[in-house]
N, C-alpha and C positions, 0 to 999 in steps of 0.2 A: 412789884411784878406779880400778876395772880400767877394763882398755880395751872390753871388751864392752861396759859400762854408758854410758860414754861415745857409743858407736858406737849403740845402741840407744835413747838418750835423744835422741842428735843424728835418729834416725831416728824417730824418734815425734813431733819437733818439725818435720819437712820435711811430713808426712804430714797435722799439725795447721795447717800452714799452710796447703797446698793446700786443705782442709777450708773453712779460713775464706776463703781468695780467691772460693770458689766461695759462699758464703755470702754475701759482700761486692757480688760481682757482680749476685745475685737483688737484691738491698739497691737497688743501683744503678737496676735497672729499676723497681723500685715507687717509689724515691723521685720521681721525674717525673709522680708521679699522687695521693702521698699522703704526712701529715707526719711526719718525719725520729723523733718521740718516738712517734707511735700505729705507726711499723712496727718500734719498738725494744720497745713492750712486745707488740707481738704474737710477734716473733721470740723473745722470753725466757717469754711462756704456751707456748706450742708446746715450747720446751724444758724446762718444768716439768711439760708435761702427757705426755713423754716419758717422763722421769723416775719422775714417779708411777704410771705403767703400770709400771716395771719392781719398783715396790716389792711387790708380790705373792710374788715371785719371791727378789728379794734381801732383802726386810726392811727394813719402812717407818720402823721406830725408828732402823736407821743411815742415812738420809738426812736424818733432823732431827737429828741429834745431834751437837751440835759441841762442841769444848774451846776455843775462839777468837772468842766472837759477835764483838767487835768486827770484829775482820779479816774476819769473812765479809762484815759490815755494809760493809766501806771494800770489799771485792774487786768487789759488787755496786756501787756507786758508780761504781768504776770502771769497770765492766764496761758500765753508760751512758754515761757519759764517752768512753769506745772507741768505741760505736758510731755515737752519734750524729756525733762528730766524723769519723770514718770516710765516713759514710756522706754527710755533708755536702763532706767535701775530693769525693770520687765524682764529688758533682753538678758540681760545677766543674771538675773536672782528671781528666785520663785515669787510668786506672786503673795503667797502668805506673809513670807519675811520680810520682802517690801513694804508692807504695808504696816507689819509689825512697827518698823523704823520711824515712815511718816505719821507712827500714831504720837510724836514727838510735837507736832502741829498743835493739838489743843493747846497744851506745854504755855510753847511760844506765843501762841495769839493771846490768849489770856494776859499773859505779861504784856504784849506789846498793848493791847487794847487799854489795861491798867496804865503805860508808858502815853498813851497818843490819847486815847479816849476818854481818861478819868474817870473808867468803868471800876468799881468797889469789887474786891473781891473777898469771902470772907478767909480766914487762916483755915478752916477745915476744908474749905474748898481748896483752896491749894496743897493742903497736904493729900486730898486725893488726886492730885496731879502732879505731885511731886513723884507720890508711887508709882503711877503710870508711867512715869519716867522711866525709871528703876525698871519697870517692865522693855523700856523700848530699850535700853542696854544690856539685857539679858537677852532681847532677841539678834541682836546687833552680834553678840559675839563678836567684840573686839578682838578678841587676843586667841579664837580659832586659828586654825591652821591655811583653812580658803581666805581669811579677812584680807582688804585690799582696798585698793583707791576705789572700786566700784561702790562699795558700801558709801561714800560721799556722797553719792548720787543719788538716794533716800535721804539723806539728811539733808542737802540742798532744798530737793521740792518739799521737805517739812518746812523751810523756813519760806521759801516762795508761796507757799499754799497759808503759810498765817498772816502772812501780810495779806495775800488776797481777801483773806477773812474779815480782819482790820477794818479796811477800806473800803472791804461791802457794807459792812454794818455803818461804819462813819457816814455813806452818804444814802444807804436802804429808805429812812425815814422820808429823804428830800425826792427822792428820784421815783419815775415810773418804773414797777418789776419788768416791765417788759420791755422798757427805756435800755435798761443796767443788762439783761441778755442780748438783746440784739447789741448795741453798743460794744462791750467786750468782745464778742465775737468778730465785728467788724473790724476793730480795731487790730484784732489776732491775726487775721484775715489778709489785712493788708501785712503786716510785717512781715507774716511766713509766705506771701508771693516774692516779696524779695529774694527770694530763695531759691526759686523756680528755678531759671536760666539750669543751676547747679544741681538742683534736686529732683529734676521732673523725672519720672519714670509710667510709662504703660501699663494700665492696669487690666485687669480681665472682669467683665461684666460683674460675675460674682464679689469681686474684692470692692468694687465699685458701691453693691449691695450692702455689703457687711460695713464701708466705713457710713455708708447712708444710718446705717442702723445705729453702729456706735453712736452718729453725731445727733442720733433723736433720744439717745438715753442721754448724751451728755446734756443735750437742751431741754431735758426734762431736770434732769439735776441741778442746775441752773437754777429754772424758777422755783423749785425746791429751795435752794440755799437762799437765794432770797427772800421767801417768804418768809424761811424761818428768823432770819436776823433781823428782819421790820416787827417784829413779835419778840423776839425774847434776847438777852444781851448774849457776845461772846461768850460769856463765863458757862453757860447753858447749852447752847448750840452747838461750838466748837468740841466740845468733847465727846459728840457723839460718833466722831468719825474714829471711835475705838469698838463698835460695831463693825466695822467692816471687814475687822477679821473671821468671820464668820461666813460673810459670799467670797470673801478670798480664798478659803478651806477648800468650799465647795466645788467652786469654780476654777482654782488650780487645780485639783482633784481630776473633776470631772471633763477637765477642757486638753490637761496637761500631763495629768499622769504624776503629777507632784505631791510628793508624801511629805508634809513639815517634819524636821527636826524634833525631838523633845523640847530642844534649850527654846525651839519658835515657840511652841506652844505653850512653854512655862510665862514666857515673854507675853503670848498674846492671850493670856487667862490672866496674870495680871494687870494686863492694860485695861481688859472687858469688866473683871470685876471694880477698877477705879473707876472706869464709867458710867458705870451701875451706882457706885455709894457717889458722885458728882450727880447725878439724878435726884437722887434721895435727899441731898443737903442745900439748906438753903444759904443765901443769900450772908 
């Protein structure tokens, strides 16, 4: 792998995170007014109706055309799976510490991608992922006073969010990027209408607005993550989503009034600094 691709893929995944924190954030504020599944298929209509606007342009036959339905089928699963559990850790837990916990993600995918992919990983690299670990159970605060079944709910969408990783990258090389977002999102699309009858609720022009907006940062993050995993392996990529505790600061801060804990921030300086030396170490 050159070092460019490397440096470019890790840079497309920094980019696709802040993408989605800012996404997650909007998420955050509608969920306090309306249900967790009808703002997950609105956030993946919006990004299918993106999409389809750009088929004009690019060509509507490579957006439906895949060599992998099933995987599209399991990425779209996922891809519910992430947000809604996401978007539920939110309502309960600040947005820093949340993020703190899924920074558990590189972790797992590595391993899985090592498991399913027969992607090589070196021992220094994993032992700077082992300490990111060590960081994500210092923020987690187990054996605090508030800990509780909700803290599950970060640690579900870590393990839903590495599989999604997995199985972008397994199929990236074969597939159209813009095949693999419109597809997932479609496939989201349809499951969280099943939902409708039960979850539909009235929205007000502006919340209409704000989930439009979320759904163009999540569809910008998207072909982010894609590109990055057609360019550089999991081992690279996936660990860059220990930068996000950084728009998560800001942005709980600034959106929420949310001050991190110490134990967060001991937690999420050493996740950033294991991200930092996975950067710097090769192969």
């Amino acid at each position: 792998m050159r070092p460019q691709a490397a440096l470019a893929g890790a840079l497309m995944m920094v980019a696709a995170v802040v993408c989605f924190t800012s996404l997650d954030s909007i998420l955050k504020l509608l969920v306090a007014r309306h249900d967790v599944l009808f703002l997950a298929w609105g956030r993946n209509l919006f990004q299918v109706a993106y999409m389809a606007a750009l088929m004009p342009v690019l060509g509507g036959r490579r957006m439906v055309t895949t060599r992998h339905p099933g995987m599209q089928l399991g990425r779209g699963a996922l891809l519910v799976s992430t947000t809604v559990l996401i978007v539920l850790s939110l309502k309960v837990l600040p947005l820093a510490q949340t993020y703190a916990i899924t920074f558990s993600t590189p972790f797992l995918a590595v391993l899985m991608a090592r498991l399913f992919l027969g992607e090589t990983v070196s021992l220094r690299r994993l032992a700077w992922i082992a300490a990111g670990f060590v960081g994500v159970l210092i923020a987690l605060r187990p054996g605090a006073p508030d800990a509780g079944w909700h803290l599950l709910l970060p640690v579900g969408m870590a393990f839903a969010n590495a599989l999604y990783h997995v199985l972008t990258r397994a199929i990236a090389a074969d597939e159209d990027p813009f095949a693999m977002v419109f597809l997932v999102a479609a496939v989201a699309t349809v499951l969280t209408a099943l939902a409708l009858p039960w979850t539909w609720s009235a929205m007000a022009p502006w919340e209409w607005g704000l989930l439009a907006l979320g759904a163009a940062f999540g569809t910008a993050a998207h072909m982010l993550l894609v590109a990055a995993f057609r360019i550089a392996p999991t081992s690279v990529v996936s660990p860059m989503v220990y930068t996000q505790i950084v728009s998560a600061l800001i942005l709980g801060y600034l959106m929420f009034g949310e001050v991190p804990t110490v134990t967060t921030l001991l937690g999420a300086g050493l996740v950033t600094l294991c991200g930092i030396g996975l950067i710097r170490t090769g192969r």
